[in-house]
N, C-alpha and C positions, 0 to 999 in steps of 0.2 A: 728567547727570554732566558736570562742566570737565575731568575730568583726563584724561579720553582712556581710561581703562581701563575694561575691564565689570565691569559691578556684581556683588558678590558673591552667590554663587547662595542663596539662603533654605534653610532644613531641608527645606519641601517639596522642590524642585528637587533638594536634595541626594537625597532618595530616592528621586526618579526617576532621576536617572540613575545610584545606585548598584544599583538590584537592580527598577523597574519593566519596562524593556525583558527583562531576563533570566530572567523568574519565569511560569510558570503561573498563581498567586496572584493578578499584579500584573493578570493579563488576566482572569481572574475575581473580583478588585476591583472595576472597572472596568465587567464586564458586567453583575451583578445587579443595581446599580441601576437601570441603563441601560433594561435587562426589566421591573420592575417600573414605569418610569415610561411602559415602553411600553404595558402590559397596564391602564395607569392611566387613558391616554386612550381605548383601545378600550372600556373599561368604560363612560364619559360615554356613548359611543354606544348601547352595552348596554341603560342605563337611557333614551335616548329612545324605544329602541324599545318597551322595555315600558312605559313611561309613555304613549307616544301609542296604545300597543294596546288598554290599557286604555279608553281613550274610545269610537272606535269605526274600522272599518276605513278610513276616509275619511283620519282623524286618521295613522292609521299609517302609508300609503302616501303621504301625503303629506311628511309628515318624512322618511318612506326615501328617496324624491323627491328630495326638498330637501336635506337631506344627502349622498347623492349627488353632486349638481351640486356642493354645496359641495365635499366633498370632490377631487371633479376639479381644483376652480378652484386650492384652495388647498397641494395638495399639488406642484405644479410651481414655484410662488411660493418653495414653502417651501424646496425642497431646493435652489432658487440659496442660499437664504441660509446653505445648509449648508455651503459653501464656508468659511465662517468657520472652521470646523473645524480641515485641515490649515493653514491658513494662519496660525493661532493659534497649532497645534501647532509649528509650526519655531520661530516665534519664542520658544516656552517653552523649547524645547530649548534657544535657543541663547541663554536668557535677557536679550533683548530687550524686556521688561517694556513699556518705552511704546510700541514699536510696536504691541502688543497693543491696549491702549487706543486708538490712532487706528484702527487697524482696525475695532472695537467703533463709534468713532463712524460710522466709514464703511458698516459694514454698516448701523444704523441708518438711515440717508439710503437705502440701495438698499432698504430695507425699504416707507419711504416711496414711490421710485417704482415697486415693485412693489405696492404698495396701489393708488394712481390707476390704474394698467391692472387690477387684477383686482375691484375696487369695479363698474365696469360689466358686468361678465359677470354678478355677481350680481343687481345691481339693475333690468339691464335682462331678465328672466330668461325672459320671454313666448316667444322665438323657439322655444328648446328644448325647454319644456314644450310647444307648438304639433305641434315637430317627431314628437316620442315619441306625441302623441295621449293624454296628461294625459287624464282626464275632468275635466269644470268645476270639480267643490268642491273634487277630489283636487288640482288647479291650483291652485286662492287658495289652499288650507291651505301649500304648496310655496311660494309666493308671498309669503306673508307672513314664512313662518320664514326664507327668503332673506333679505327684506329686513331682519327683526330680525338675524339672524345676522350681518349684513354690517357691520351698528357695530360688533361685535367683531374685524373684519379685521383694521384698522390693528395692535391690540392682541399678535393673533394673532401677526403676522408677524414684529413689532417682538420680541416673547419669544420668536421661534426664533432670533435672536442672542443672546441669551443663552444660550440650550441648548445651541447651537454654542459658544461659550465655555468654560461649562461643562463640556463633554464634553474640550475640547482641553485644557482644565489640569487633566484628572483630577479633577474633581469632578462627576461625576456625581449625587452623593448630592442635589445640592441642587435639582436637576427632577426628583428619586424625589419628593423633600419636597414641593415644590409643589405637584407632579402628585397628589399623595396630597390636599393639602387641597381642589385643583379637585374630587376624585372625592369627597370627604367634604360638600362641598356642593352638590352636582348636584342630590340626592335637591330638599331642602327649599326651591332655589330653581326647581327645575321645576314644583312647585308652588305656590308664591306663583304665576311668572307664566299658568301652564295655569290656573286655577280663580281664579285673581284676588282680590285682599281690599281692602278700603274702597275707596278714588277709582281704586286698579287695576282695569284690565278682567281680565275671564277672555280668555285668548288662545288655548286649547284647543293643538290642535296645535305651532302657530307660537309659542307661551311655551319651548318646548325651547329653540328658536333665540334667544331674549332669555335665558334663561339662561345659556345657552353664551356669548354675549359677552359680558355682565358677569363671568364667569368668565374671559375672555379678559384685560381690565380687569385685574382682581384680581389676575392671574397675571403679568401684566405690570407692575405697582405691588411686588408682592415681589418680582419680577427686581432693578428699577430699586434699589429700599430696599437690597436686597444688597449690590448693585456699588456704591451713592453711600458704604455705613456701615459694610459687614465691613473689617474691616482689613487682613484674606486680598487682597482686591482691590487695596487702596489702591497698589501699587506698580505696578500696570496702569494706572491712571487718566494720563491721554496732558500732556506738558510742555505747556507755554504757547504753544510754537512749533509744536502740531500743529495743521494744518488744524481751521477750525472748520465750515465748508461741505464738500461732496462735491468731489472733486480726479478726473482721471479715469485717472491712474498707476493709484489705489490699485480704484476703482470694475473697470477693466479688469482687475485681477487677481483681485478677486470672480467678474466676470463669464465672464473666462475658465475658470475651474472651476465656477462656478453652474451657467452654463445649460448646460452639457451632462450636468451629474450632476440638472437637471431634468429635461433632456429625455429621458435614460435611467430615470428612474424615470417619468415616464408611457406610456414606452414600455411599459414592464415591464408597470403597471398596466391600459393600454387592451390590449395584447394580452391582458388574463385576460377582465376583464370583456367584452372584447365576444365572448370565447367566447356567455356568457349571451344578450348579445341574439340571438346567429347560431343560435341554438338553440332561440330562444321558436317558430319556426314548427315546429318537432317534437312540442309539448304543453307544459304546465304540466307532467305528471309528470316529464318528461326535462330541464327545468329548475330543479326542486326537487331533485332529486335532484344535479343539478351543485351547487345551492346548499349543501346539506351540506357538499359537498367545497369550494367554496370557501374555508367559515366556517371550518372544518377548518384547512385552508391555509394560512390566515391567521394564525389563532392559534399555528399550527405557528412559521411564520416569525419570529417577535418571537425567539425564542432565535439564532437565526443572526444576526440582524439587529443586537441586543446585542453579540454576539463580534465580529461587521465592524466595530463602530462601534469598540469597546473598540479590536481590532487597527490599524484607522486612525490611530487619537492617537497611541501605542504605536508606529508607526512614523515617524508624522509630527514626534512629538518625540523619536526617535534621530538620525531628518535632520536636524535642529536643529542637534542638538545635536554634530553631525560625525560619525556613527556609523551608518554604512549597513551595516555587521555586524551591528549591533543590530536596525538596523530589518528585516533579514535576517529575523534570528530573531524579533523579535515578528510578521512575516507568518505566517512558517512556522508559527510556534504557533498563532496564532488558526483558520488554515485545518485545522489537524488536530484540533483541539478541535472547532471547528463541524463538519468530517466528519465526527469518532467521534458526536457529539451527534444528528447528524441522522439517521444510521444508526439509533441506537438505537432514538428518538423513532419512526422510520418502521415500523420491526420490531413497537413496542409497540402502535400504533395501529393497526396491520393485525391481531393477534394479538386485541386487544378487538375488532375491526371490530365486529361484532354488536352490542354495548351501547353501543357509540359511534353505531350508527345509530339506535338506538334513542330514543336522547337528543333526539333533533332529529322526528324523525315515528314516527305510528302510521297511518303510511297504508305497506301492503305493497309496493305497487307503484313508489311511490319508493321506500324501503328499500332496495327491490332493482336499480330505481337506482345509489343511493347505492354498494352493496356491489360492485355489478358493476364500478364503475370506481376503487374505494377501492385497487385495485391499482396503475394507474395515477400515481394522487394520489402515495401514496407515494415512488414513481421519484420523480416530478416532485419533493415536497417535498426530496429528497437533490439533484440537481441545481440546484434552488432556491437549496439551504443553500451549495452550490460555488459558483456563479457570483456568490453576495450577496456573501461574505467576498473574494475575488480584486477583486471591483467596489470593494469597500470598501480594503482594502489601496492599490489601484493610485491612489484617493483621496490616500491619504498621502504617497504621490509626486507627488502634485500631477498626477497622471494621467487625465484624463477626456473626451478628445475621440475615443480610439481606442474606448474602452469605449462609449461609446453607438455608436456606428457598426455594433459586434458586437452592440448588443443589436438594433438596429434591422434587421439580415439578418436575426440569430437567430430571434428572437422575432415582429417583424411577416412578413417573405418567406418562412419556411418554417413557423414555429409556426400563426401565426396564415392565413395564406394556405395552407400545406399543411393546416389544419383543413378549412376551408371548400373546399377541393376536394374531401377524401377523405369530405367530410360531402353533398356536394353533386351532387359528379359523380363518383364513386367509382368505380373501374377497375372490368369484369367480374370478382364471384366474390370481391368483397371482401369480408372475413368481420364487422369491426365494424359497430356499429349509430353513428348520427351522432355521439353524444355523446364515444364510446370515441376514434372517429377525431379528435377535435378534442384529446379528451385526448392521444392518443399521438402527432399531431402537435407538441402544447406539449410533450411530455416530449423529444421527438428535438430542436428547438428550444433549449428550453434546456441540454441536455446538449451542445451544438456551443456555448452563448454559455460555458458553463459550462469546455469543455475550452480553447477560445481565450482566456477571462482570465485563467485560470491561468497557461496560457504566457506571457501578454504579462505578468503580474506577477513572475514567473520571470527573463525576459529583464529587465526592467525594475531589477530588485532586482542580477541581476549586473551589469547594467550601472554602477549607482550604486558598484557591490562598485570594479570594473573603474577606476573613476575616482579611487575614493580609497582606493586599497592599502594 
């Protein structure tokens, strides 16, 4: 634009800011796709597992392996790039249209040097399998689905800018969409590459991992098609004077919200999982038993996780848009929506306990396991669902170097460390058994990361209030 004024705001934009910041609606708009495209990609996973179990147990553990590790690698990478989010989000607010679009490019480029540093963890993958004590075949199966897996990185990472996009301008629906055709091809290209046809080899286990990155591919080819041809986009696409190379203004203000909303989500993540490993010298039943409650946990989560994400945009485009009122109240609302929801959810699933353990084993002595610390889980899942949405929120203010620092006490110095003492060298006349103790260490943990985001999202939000009266 020559004439010095801002462009006029489009229908969409017009209804954001006359009634999405203000509405219940506009935040459960928002989140159901958001859920569904989450529960879309847990599914892919779903289906390796039954897919490679069916061959034979080698096959299994090795995917879980290899999956695994990937998972590790990929999910730190992924949520720098989640930064794109609020940083999208203000400028929709404040309808800045081609910044967007150079942003878009720029995250792009950080996608790319986030591939060359995470491409060798997987490729060179021997040390870690070494470390864990892999047995041999269960290693090459791990080994190979790495290495197939790993061509779809670039792919990977490169479509979590767009998702982050997507989610900042209110369209979620269109990585529900995606996500939905990735899952609706999983089935038939798991097996083209596991059982192999004409000049294809059969790849047994490691074909999971060649499907998933052609998937990756695919996924990333309809991102690209969207943003080059929907016409929705075309006012994003960046002027002639934006940067065509990485710039390091734009790289540093990725960076500065990426990696530490990375580093907070592997926090998060290595504090659960290594309960598991700290556990395995207790028995396989006191591990299986955790493992219910994980998978549980997990699935629990996608609903809180949706409402954070939802409330993030929601307030990252009232900042925008001059409207720290707004984005007031779309915290507020998302946070109380995800507490009523998680409450419920935790109520419900203690109330079935029995048929819910059921689901998972017919061996009694896990079950009871499972049951005996399904009390625990629950706490846990509620302050889970607190500290997700304040983490998410304080996001939208572009807030994220205090938040990992709380998760990093929280969660590793008392969660994870108060575990393993109370599991390990437990005071005289301590009444839990290891498991309970590690659990109710991680529930006191995150209920303290949980009560301090809140407040610093609190503080944070009157502060914004405070600024512009």
């Amino acid at each position: 634009m020559t004439s010095g004024t801002a462009p006029a705001a489009p229908p969409t934009a017009r209804r954001v800011d006359d009634a999405a910041f203000d509405s219940t609606r506009a935040l459960l708009t928002l989140a159901w796709p958001i859920l569904v495209a989450q529960v879309a990609v847990i599914a892919l996973g779903v289906i390796d597992t039954i897919m490679a179990g069916r061959l034979s147990a080698s096959d299994l553990a090795g995917v879980a392996l290899g999956s695994s590790i990937y998972a590790t690698v990929f999910v730190g990478f992924m949520a720098t790039l989640q930064a794109l989010t609020p940083i999208a989000g203000h400028h929709f607010g404040a309808h800045r249209f081609h910044e967007i679009g150079t942003d878009v490019g720029q995250a792009l480029w950080l996608a790319l040097f986030l591939t060359l540093l995470a491409l060798p963890l997987l490729l060179f993958n021997e040390p870690p399998l070494r470390l864990i004590g892999a047995p041999a075949e269960v290693a090459a199966i791990s080994t190979h689905y790495l290495w197939a897996i790993a061509v779809g990185l670039p792919a990977a990472l490169a479509s979590r800018v767009y998702i982050a996009l997507n989610a900042a301008l209110s369209r979620p629906t269109v990585t529900m969409l995606i996500n939905l055709g990735a899952l609706a091809a999983k089935v038939p290209l798991n097996l083209l590459f596991i059982h192999g046809a004409g000049p294809l080899p059969a790849m047994g286990g490691a074909g999971c991992g060649m499907a998933t990155a052609l998937i990756m591919w695919l996924m990333l080819l309809a991102h690209w098609l969207l943003w080059r041809f929907d016409p929705f986009y075309r006012r994003f696409h960046p002027g002639s004077a934006a940067p065509r190379g990485p710039t390091w203004k734009r790289q540093r203000e990725l960076l500065r919200l990426g990696l530490p909303s990375g580093g907070m989500l592997l926090i998060e993540i290595s504090s659960f999982t290594f309960i598991a490993l700290l556990l395995a010298r207790f028995g396989a039943t006191i591990v299986a038993g955790h493992q219910i409650l994980a998978n549980v946990i997990g699935l629990l989560f996608m609903l809180p996780l949706s409402y954070g994400i939802a409330a993030s945009v929601l307030v990252a485009q009232a900042l925008g848009a001059g409207r720290p009122d707004r984005a007031r109240r779309a915290g507020l609302r998302g946070f109380r929506i995800t507490f009523a929801s998680a409450v419920v959810l935790a109520l419900v699933v203690y109330l079935l306990r029995e048929p819910l353990v059921a689901q998972f084993t017919r061996d009694p002595q896990v079950a009871a396991v499972a049951l005996g610390l399904i009390g625990l889980a629950m706490l846990f899942h509620v302050f889970d669902a607190i500290q997700g949405v304040a983490a998410f929120i304080l996001r939208g203010y572009k807030v994220a170097f205090a938040p990992m620092l709380i998760h990093s006490v929280a969660l590793w110095a008392i969660g994870l460390a108060g575990g393993f003492w109370l599991a390990y060298d437990p005071p005289p006349g301590w009444p839990l058994d290891p498991a309970a103790s590690f659990w109710l260490a991680a529930v006191i943990g995150l209920a303290i990361a949980a009560a301090a985001l809140s407040a610093l999202a609190a503080f944070v939000a009157r502060s914004r209030l405070s600024e512009n009266p």
